[in-house]
Backbone as JSON Lines, residues from 0, in Angstrom:
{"i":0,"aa":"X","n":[0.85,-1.2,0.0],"ca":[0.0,0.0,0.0],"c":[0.89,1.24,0.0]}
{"i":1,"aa":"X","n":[0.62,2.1,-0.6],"ca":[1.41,3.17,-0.91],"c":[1.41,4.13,0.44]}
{"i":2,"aa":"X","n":[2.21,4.87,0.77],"ca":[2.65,5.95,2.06],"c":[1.55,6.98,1.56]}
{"i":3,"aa":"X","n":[1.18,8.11,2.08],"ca":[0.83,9.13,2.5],"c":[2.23,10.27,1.49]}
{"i":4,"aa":"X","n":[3.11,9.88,1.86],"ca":[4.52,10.58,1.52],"c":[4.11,9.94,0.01]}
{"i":5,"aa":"X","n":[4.05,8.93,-0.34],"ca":[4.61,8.47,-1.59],"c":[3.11,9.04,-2.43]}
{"i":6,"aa":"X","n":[1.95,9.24,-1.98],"ca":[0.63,9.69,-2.36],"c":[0.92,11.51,-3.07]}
{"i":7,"aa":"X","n":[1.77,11.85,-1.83],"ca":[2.02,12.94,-1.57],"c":[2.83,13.48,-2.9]}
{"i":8,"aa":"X","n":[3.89,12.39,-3.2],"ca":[4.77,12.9,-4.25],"c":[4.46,12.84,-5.18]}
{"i":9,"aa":"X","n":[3.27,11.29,-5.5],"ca":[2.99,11.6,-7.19],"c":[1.78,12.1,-7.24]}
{"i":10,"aa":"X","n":[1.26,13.01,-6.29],"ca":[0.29,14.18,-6.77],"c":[0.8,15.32,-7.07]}
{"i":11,"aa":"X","n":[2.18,15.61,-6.32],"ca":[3.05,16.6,-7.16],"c":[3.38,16.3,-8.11]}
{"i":12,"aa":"X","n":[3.79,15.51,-8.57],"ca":[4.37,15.2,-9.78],"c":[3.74,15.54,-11.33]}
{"i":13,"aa":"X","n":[2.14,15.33,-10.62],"ca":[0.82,15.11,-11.7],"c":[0.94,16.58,-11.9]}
{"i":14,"aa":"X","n":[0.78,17.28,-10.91],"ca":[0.68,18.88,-10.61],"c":[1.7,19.64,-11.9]}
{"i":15,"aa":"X","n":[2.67,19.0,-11.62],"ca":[4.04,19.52,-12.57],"c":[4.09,18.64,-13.91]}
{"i":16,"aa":"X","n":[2.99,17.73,-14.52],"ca":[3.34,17.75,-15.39],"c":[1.8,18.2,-16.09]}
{"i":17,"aa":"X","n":[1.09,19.21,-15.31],"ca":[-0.27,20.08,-15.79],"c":[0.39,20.82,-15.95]}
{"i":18,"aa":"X","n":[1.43,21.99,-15.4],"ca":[1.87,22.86,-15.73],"c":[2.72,22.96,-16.79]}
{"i":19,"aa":"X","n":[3.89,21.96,-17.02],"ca":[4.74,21.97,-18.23],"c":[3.82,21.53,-19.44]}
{"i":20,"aa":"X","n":[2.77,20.93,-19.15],"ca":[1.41,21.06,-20.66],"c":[0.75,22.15,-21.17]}
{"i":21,"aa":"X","n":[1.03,23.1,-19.44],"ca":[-0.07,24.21,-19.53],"c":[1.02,24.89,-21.14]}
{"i":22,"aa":"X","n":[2.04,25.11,-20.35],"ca":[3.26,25.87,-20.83],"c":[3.21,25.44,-22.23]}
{"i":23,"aa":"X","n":[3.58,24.18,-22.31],"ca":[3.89,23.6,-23.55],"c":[3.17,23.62,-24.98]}
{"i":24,"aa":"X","n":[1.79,23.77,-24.72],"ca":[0.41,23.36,-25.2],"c":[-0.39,24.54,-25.36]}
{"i":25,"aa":"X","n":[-0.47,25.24,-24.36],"ca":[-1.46,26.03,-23.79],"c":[-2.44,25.2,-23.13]}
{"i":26,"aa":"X","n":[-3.37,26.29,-22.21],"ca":[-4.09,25.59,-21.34],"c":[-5.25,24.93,-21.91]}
{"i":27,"aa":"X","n":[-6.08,25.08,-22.96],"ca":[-7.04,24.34,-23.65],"c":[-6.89,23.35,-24.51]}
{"i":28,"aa":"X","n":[-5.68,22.93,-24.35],"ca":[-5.27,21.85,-25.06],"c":[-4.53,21.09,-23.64]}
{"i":29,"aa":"X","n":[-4.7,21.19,-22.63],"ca":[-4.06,20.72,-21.19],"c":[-5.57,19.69,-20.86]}
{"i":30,"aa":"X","n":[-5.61,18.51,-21.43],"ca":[-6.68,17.13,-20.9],"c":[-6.04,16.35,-20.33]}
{"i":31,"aa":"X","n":[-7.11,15.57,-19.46],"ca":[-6.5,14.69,-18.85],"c":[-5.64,13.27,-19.44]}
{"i":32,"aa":"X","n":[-5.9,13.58,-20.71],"ca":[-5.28,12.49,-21.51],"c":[-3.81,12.68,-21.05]}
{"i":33,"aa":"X","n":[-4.16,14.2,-21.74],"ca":[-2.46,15.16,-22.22],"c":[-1.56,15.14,-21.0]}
{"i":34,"aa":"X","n":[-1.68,15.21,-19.76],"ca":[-1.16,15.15,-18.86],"c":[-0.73,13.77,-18.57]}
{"i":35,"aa":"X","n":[-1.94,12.8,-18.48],"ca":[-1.2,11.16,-18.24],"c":[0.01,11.35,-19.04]}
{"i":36,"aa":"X","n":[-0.08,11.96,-20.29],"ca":[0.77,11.37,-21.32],"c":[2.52,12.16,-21.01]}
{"i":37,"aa":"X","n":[2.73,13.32,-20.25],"ca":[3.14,14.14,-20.23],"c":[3.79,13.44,-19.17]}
{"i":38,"aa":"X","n":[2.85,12.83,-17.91],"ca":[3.72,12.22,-16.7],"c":[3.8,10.52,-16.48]}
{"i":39,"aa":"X","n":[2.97,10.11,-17.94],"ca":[3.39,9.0,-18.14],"c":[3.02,7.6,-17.34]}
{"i":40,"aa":"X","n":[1.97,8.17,-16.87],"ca":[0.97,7.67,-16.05],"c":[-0.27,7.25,-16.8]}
{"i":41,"aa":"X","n":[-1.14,6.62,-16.52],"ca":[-2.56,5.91,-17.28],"c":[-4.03,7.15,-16.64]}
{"i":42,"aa":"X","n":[-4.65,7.52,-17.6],"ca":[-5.95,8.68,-17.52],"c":[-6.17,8.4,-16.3]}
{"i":43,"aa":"X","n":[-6.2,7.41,-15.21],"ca":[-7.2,6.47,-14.39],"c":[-6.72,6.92,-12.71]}
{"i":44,"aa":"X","n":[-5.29,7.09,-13.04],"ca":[-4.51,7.86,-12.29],"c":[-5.01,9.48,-11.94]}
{"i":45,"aa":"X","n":[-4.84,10.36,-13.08],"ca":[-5.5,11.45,-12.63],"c":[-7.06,11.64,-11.98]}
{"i":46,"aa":"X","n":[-7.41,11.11,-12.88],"ca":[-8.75,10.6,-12.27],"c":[-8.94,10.6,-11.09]}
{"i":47,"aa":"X","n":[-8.09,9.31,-10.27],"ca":[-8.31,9.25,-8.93],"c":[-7.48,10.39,-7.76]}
{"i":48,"aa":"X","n":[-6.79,11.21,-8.17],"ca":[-6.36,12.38,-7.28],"c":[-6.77,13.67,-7.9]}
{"i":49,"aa":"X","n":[-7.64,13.53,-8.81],"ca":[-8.0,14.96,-8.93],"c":[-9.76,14.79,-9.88]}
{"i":50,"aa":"X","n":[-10.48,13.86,-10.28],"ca":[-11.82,13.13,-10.32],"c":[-11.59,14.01,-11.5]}
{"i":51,"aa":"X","n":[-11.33,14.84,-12.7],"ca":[-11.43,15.78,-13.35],"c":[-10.3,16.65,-14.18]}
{"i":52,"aa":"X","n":[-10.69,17.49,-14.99],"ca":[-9.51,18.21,-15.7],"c":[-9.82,19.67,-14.73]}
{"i":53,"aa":"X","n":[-10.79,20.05,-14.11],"ca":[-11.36,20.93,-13.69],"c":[-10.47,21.25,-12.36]}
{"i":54,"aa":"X","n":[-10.8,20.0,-11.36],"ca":[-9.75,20.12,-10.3],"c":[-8.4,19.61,-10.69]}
{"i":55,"aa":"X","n":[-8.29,19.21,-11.25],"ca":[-6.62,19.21,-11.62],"c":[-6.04,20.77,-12.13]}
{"i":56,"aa":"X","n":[-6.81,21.16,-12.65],"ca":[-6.34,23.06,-13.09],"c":[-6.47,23.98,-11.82]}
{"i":57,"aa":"X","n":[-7.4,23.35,-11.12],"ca":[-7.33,24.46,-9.77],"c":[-6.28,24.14,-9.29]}
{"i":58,"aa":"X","n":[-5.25,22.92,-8.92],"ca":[-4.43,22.31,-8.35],"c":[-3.18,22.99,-9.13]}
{"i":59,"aa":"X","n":[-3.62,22.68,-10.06],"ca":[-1.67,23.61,-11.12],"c":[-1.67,25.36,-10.32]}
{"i":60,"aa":"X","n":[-3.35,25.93,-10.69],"ca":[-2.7,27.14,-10.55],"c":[-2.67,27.48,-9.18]}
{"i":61,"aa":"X","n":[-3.2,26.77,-7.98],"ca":[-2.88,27.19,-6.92],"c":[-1.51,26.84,-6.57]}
{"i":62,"aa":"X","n":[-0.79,25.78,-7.22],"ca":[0.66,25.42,-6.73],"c":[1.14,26.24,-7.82]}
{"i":63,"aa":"X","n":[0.94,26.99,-8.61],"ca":[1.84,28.42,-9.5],"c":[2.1,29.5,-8.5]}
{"i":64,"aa":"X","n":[0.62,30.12,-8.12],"ca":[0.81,31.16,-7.47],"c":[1.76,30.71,-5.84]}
{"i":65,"aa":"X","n":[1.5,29.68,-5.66],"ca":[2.32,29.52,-3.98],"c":[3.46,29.24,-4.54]}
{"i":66,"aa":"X","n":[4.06,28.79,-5.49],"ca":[5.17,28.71,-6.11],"c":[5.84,30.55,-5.71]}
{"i":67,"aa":"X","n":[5.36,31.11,-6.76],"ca":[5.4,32.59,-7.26],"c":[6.18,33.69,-5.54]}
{"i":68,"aa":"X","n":[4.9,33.23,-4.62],"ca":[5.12,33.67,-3.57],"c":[6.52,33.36,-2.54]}
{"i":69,"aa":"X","n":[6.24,31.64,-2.7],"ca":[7.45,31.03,-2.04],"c":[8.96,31.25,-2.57]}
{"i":70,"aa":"X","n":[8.81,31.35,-3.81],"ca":[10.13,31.61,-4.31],"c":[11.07,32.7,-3.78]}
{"i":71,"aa":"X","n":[9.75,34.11,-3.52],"ca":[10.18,35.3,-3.4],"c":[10.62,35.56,-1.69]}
{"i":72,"aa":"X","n":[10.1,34.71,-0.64],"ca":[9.13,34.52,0.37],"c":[10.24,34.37,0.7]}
{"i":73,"aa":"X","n":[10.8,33.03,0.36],"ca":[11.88,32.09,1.21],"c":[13.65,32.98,1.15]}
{"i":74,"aa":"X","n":[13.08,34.15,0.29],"ca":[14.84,34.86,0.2],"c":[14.74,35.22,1.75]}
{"i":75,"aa":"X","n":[14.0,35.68,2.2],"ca":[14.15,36.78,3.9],"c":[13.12,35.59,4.85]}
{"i":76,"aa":"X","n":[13.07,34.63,4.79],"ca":[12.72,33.35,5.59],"c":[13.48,33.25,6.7]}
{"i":77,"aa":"X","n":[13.0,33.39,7.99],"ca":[14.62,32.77,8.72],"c":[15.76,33.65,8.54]}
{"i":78,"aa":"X","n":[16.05,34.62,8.11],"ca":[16.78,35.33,8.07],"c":[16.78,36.82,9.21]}
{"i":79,"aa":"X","n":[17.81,37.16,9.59],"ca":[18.17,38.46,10.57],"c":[18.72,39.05,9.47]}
{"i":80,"aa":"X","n":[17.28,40.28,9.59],"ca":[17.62,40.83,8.65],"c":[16.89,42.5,8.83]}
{"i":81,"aa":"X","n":[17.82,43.29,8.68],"ca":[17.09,45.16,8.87],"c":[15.85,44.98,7.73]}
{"i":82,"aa":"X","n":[14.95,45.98,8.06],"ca":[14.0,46.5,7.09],"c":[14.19,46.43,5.88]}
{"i":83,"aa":"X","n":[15.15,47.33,5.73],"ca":[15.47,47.59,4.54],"c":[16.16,46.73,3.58]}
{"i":84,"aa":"X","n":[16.97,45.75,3.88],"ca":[17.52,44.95,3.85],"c":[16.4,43.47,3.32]}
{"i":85,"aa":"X","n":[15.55,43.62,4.26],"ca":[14.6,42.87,3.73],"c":[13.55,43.1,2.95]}
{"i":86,"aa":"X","n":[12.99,44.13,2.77],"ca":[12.51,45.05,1.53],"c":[13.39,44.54,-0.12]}
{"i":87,"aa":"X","n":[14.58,45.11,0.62],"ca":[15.39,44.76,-0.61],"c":[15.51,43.4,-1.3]}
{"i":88,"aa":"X","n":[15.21,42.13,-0.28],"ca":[15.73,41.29,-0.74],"c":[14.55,40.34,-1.53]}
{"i":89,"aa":"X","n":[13.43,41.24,-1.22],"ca":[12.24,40.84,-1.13],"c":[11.76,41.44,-2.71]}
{"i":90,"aa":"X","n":[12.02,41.88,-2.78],"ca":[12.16,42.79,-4.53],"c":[13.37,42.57,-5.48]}
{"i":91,"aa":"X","n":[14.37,41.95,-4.87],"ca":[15.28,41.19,-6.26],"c":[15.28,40.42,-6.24]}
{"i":92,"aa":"X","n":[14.32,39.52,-5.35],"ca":[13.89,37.84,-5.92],"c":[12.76,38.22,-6.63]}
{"i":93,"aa":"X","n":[11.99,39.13,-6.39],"ca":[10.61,38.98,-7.42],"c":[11.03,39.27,-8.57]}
{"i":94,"aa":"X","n":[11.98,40.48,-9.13],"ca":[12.62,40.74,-10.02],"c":[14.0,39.98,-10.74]}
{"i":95,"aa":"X","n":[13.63,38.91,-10.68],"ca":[14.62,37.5,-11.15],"c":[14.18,36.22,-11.31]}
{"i":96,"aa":"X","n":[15.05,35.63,-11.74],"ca":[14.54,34.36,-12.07],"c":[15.03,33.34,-10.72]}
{"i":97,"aa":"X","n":[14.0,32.31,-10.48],"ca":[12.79,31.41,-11.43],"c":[11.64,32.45,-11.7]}
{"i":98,"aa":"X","n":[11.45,33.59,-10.71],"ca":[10.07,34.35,-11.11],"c":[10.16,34.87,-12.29]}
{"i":99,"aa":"X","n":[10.84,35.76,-12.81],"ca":[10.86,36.44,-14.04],"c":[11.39,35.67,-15.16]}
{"i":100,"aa":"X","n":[10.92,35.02,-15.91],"ca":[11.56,34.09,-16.96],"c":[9.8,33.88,-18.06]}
{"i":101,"aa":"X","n":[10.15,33.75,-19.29],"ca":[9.21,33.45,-19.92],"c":[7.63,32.17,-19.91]}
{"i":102,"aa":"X","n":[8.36,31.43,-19.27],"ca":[7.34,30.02,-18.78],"c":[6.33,31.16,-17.83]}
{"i":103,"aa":"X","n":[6.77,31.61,-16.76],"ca":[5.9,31.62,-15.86],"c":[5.2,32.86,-16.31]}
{"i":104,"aa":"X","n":[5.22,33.53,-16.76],"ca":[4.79,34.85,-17.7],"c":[3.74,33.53,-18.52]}
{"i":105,"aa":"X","n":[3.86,32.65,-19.3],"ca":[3.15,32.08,-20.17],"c":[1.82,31.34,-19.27]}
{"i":106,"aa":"X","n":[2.41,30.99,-18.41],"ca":[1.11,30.46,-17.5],"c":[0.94,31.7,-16.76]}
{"i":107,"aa":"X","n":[1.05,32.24,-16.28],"ca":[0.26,33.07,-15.85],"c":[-0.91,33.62,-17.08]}
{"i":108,"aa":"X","n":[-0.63,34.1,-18.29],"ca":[-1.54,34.26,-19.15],"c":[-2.43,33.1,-19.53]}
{"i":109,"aa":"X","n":[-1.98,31.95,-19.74],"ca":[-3.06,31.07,-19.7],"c":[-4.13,30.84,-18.49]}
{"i":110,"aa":"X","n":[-3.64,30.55,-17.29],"ca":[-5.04,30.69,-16.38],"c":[-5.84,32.08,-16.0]}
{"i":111,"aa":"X","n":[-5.02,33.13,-16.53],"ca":[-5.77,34.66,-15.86],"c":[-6.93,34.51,-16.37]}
{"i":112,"aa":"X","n":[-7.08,34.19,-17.81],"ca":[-8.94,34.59,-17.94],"c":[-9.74,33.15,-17.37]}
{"i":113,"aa":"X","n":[-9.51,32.56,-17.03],"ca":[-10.34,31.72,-16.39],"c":[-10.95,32.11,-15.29]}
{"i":114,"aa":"X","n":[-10.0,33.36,-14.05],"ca":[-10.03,33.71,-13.14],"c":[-11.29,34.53,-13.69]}
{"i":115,"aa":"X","n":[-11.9,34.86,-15.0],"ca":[-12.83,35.68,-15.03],"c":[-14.13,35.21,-14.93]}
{"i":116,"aa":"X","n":[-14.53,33.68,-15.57],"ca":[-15.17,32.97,-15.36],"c":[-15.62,31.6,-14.46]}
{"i":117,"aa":"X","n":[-14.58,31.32,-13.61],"ca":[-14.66,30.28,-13.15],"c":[-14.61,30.6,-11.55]}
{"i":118,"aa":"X","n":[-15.43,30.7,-10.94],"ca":[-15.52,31.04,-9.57],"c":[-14.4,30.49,-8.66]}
{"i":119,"aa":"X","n":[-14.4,29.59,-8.68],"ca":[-13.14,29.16,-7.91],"c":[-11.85,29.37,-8.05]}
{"i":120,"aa":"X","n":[-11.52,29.59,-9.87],"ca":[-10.25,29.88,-9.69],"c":[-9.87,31.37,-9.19]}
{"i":121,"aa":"X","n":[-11.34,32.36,-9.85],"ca":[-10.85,33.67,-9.27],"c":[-11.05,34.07,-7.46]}
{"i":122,"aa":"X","n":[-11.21,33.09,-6.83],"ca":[-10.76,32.51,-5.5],"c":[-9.9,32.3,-5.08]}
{"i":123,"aa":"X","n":[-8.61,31.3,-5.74],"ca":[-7.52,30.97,-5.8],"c":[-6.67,32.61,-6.07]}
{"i":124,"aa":"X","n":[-7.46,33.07,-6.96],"ca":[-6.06,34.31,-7.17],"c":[-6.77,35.0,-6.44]}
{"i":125,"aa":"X","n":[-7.87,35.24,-5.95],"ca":[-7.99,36.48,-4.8],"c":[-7.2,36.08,-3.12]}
{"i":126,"aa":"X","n":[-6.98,35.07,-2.92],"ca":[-6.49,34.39,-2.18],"c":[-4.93,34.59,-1.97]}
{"i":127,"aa":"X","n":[-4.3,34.22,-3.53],"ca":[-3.09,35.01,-3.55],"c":[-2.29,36.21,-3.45]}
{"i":128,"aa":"X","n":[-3.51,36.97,-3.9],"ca":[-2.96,38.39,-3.69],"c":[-3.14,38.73,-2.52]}
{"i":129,"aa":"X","n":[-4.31,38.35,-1.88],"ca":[-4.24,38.72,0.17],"c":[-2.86,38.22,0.42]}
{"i":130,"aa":"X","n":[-2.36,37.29,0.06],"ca":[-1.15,36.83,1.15],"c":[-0.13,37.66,0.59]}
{"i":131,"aa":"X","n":[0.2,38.05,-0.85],"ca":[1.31,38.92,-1.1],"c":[0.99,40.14,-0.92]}
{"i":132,"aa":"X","n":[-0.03,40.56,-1.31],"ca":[-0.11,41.92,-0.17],"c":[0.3,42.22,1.06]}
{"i":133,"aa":"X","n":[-0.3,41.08,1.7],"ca":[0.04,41.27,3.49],"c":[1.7,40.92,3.68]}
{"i":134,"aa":"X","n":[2.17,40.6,2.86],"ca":[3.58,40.87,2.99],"c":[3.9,41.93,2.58]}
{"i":135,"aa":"X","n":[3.56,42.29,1.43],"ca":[4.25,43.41,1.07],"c":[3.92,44.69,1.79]}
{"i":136,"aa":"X","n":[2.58,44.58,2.65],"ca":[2.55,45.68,3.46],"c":[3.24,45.3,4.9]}
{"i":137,"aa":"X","n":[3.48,44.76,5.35],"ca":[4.42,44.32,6.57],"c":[5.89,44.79,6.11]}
{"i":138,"aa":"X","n":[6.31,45.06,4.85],"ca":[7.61,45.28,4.79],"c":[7.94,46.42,4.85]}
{"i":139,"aa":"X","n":[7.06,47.16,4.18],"ca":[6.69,48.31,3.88],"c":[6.7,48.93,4.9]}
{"i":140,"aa":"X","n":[5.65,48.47,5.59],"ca":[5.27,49.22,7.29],"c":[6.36,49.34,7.94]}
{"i":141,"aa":"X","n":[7.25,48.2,7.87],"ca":[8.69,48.11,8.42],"c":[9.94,49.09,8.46]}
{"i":142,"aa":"X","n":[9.83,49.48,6.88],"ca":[10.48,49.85,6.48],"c":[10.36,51.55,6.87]}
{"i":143,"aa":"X","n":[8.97,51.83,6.52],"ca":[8.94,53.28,7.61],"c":[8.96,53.54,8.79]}
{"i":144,"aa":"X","n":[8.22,52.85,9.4],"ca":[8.98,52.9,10.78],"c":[10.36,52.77,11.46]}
{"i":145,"aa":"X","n":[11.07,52.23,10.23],"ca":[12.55,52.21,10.81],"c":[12.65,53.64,10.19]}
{"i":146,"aa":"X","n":[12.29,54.1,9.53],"ca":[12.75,55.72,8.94],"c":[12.03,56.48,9.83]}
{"i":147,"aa":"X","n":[11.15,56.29,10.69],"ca":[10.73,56.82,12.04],"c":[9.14,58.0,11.08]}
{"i":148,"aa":"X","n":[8.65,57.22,9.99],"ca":[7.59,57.82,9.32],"c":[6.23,56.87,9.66]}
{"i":149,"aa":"X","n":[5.31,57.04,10.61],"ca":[4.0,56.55,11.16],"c":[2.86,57.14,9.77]}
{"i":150,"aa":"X","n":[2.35,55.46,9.29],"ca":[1.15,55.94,8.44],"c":[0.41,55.48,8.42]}
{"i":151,"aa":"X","n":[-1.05,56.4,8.55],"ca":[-2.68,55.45,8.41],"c":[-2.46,54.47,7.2]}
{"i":152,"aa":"X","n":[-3.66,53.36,8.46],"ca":[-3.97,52.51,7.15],"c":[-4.17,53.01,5.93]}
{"i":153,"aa":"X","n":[-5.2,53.56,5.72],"ca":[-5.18,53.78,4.12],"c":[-3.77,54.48,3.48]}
{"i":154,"aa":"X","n":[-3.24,55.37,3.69],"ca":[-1.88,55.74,3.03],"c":[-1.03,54.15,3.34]}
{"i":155,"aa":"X","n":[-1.04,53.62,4.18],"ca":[0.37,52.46,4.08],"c":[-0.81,51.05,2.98]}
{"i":156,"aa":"X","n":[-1.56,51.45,2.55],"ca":[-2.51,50.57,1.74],"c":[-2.11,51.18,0.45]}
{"i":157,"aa":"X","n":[-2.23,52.25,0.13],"ca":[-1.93,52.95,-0.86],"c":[-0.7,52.68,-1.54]}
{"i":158,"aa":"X","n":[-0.12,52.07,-0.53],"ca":[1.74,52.55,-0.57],"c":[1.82,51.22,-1.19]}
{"i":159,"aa":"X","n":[1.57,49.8,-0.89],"ca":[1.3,48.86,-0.37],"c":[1.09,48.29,-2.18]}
{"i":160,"aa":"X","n":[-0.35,48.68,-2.45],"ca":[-0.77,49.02,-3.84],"c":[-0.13,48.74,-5.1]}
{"i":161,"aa":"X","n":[0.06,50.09,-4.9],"ca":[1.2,50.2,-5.94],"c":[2.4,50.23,-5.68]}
{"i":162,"aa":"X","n":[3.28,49.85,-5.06],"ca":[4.57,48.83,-4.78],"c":[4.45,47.24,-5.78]}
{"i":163,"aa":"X","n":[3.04,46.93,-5.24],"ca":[3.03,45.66,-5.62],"c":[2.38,45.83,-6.99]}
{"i":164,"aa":"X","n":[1.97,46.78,-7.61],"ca":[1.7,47.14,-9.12],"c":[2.99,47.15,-10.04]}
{"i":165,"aa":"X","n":[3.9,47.91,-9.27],"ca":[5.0,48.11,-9.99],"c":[5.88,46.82,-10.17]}
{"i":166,"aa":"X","n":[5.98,45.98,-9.2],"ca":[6.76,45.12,-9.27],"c":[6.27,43.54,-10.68]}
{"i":167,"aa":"X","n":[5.04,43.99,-10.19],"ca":[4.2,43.23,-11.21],"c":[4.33,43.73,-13.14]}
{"i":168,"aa":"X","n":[4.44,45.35,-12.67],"ca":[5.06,45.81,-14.39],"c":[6.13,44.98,-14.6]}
{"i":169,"aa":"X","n":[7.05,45.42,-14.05],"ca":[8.39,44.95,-14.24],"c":[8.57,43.77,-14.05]}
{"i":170,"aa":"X","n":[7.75,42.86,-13.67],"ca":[7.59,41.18,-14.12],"c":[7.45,40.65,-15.22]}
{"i":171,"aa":"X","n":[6.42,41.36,-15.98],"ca":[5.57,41.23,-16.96],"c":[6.84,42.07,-17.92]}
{"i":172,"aa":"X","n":[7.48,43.24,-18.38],"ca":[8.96,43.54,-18.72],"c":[9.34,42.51,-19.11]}
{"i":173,"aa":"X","n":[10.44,42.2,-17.18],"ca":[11.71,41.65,-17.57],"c":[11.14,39.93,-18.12]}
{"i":174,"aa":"X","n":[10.05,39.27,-18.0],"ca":[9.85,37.95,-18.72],"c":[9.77,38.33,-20.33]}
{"i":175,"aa":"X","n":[9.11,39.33,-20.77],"ca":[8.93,39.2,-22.14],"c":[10.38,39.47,-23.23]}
{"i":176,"aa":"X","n":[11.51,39.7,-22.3],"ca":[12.57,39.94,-22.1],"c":[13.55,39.02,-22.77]}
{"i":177,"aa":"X","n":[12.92,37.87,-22.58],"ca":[13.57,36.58,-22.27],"c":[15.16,36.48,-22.07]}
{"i":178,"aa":"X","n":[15.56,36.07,-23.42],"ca":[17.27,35.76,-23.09],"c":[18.08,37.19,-22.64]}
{"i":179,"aa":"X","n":[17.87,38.17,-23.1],"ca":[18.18,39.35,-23.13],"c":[17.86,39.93,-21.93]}
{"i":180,"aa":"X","n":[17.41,39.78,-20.77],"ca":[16.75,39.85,-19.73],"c":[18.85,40.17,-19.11]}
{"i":181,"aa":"X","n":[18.28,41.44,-18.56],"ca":[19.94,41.9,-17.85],"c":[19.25,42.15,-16.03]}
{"i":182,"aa":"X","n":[19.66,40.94,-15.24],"ca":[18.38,40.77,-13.74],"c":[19.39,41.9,-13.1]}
{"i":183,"aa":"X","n":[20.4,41.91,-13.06],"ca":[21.01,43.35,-12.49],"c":[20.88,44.87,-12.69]}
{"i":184,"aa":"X","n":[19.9,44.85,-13.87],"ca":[19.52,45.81,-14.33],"c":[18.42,46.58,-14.08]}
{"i":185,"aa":"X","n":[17.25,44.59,-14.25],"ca":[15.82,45.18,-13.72],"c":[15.65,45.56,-12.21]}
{"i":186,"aa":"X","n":[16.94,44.87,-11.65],"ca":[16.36,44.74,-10.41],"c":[17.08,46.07,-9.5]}
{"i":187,"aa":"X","n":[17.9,47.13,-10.56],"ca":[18.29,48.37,-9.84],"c":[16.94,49.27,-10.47]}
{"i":188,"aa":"X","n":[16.51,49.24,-11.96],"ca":[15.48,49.7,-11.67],"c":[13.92,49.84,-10.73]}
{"i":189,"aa":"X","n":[13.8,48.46,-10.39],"ca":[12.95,48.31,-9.24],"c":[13.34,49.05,-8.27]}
{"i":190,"aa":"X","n":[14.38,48.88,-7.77],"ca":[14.64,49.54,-6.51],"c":[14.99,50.92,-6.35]}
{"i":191,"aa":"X","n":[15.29,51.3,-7.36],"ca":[15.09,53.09,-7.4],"c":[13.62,53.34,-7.92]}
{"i":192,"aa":"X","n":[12.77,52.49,-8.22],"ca":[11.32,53.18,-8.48],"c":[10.84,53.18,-7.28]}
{"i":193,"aa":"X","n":[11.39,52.15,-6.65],"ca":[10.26,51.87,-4.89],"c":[11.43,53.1,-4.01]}
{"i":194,"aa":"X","n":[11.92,53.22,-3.91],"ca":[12.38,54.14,-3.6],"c":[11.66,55.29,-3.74]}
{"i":195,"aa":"X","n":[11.92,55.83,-4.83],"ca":[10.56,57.11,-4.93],"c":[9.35,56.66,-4.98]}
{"i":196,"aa":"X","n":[8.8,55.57,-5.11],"ca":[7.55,55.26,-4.69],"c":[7.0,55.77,-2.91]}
{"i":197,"aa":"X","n":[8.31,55.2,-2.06],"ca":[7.96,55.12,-0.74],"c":[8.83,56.28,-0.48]}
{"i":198,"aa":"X","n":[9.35,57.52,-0.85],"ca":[10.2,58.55,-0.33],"c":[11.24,58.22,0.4]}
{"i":199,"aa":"X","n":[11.71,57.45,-0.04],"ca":[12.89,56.59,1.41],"c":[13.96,57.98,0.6]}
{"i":200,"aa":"X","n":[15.2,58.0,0.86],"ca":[16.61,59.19,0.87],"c":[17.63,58.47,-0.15]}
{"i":201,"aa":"X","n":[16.97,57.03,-0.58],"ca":[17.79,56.95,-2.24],"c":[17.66,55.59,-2.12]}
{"i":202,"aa":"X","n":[17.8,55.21,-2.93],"ca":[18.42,53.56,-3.62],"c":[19.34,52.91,-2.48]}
{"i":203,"aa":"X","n":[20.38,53.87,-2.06],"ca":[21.2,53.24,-0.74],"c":[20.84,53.22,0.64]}
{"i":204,"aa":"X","n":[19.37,53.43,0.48],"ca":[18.79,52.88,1.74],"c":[17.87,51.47,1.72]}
{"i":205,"aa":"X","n":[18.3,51.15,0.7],"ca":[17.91,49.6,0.25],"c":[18.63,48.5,0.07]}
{"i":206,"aa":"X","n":[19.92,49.22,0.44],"ca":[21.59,48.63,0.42],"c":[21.91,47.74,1.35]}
């Protein structure tokens, strides 16, 4: 009888080979055939950990976006680390790769309009953006208060906002970018835009 652990792994597995179909294929051509075939497994299989092509797509894009987050998440994890410092570090992982690279730019465009019609998935991404928001306003908040600047909710919401607008331009940029993509580049422009975004005293207070 199979582990819990071993259940565990080849439902990831299934997960990752919806996404390299999503990628590969596009997402309307992503069936449950296409996937057995992709992870090399029998239809009967998906079937039984995900009953559907329906929940198997909620399953890819909720492990995209926690992907997306974790990637960026885990730079200042466990780490002793100043405000600013973590601000910083927290914005040249979003502005780099694995995040910024053409694949994930490609799925992300394949599931966004679903999020328009399909109740659950635009659940899944409203879901996501609460949690990267609430980071990105915790850093934020951080970050002025170490500059000894106190702000209402709504202004540190504001702030908050569009921080996380901008970083999202310059995602959407540096992926369409692809090989040519210079991450030392995008990622000093990020940080002198949030800079004057949040009035901090320059770029080297992100140092």
């Amino acid at each position: 009888m199979a582990s819990r652990r071993d259940n565990n792994a080849r439902e990831d597995d299934l997960i990752e080979a919806t996404l390299t179909c999503i990628a590969s294929e596009g997402i309307s051509r992503t069936t449950v055939r296409r996937v057995a075939e992709y992870a090399g497994v029998s239809n009967g299989l998906i079937r039984f950990y995900f009953e559907g092509k329906d929940n198997m797509l909620y399953a890819a894009y909720r492990r995209f976006l926690e992907r997306l987050l974790s990637d960026a998440s885990d730079t200042i994890e466990g780490r002793e680390l100043a405000p600013h410092a973590r601000l910083k570090a927290f914005l040249e992982a979003n502005l780099s790769p694995p995040i910024v690279t053409p694949q994930t730019l490609l799925l992300w465009a394949n599931f966004l309009p679903l999020t328009y019609g399909d109740p659950r998935m635009a659940e899944i991404r409203r879901e996501a953006y609460r949690e990267t928001t609430e980071l990105f306003r915790h850093l934020v908040e951080d970050v002025l208060v170490a500059e000894g600047r106190q702000e209402d909710e709504t202004r540190l919401q504001h702030l908050t906002i569009a921080l996380n607008g901008l970083v999202d331009g310059l995602w959407i940029e540096g992926a369409l970018r692809g090989d040519s993509l210079n991450v030392g580049e995008m990622q000093q422009i990020g940080l002198d835009a949030a800079v004057n975004l949040l009035g901090l005293s320059g770029w080297e207070a992100l140092a």
